[in-house]
C-alpha positions as CSV (number, residue, x, y, z in Angstrom):
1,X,29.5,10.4,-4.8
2,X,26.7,9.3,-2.6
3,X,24.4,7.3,-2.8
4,X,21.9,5.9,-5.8
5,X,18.2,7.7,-4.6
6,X,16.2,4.9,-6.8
7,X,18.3,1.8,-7.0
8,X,17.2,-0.7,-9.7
9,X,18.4,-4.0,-10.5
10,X,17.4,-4.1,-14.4
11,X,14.3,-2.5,-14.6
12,X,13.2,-3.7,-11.1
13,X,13.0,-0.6,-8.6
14,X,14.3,-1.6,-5.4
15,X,12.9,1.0,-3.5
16,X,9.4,1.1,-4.1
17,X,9.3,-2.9,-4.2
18,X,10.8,-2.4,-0.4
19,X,9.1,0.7,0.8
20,X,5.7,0.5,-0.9
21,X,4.3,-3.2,-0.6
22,X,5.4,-4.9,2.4
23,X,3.8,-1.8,4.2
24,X,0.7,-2.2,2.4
25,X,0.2,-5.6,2.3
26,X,0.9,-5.9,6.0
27,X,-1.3,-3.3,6.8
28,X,-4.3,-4.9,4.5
29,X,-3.6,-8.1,6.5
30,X,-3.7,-6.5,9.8
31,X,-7.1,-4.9,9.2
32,X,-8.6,-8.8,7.9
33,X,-6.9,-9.7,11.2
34,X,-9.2,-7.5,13.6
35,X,-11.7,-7.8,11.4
36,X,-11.6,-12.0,11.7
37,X,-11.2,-11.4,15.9
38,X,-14.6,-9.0,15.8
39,X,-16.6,-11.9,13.7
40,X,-15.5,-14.0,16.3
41,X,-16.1,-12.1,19.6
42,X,-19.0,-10.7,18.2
43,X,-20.7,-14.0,17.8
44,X,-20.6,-13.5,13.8
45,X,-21.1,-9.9,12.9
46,X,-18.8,-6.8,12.3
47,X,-19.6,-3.2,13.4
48,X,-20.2,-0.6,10.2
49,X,-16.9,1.3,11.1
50,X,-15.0,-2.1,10.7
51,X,-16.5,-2.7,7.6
52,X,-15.2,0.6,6.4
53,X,-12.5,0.8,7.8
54,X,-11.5,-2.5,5.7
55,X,-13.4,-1.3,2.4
56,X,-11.5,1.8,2.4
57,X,-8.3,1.1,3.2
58,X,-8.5,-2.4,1.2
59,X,-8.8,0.3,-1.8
60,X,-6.5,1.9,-1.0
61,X,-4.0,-0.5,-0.8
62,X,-5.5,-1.9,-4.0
63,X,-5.1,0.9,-5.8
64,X,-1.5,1.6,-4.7
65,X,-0.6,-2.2,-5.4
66,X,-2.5,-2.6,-8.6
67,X,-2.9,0.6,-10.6
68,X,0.8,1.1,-11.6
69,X,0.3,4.1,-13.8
70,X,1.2,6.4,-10.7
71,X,3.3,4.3,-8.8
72,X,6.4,5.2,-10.8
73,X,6.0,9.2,-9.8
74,X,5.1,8.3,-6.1
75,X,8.2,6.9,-5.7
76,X,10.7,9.8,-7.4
77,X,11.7,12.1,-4.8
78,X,9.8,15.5,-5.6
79,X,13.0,16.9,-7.7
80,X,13.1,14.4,-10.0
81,X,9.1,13.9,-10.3
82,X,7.9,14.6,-14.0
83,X,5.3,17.6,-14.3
84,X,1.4,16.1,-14.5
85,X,-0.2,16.7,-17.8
C-alpha cells in the first residue's frame, strides 16, 4: 500500500535523476549566468566574491554530479540509509 519511496525503472533511480540534477545543473548555470552579466557590466572583470561564489558552488555541484560513490545514500530516506563504515 502506498507509494514506492525510490522508484526505479531497471537500475535507473527515478528520484535522484529528478530531484538531484536538474536542481544542480540549473543552479550551476545560473551562477555562469551572473557571472557572464558582471564581465559584461563590469567592462571585463568579476568581483572576488563572484569568483567564489562560482568556484565553490561549481564544486559542489561537481561533486554531487560526478562523484557517485555517495550519491546512492543521499538519496535513501534516513530509515533505509546504510550505516558508514
Amino acid at each position: 500500500i502506498g507509494r514506492e519511496l525510490n522508484p526505479r525503472v531497471g537500475s535507473f533511480d527515478l528520484k535522484c535523476f529528478c530531484e538531484l540534477r536538474p536542481g544542480l545543473i540549473g543552479w550551476a548555470v545560473i551562477n555562469l549566468a551572473c557571472a557572464a552579466k558582471q564581465y559584461e557590466v563590469r567592462s571585463g572583470s568579476l568581483s572576488f566574491s563572484m569568483v567564489l561564489v562560482n568556484a565553490f558552488q561549481g564544486l559542489y555541484v561537481w561533486d554531487a554530479l560526478f562523484q557517485v560513490r555517495g550519491a546512492p545514500s543521499r538519496c535513501r530516506p534516513p530509515s533505509r540509509r546504510r550505516p558508514t563504515p
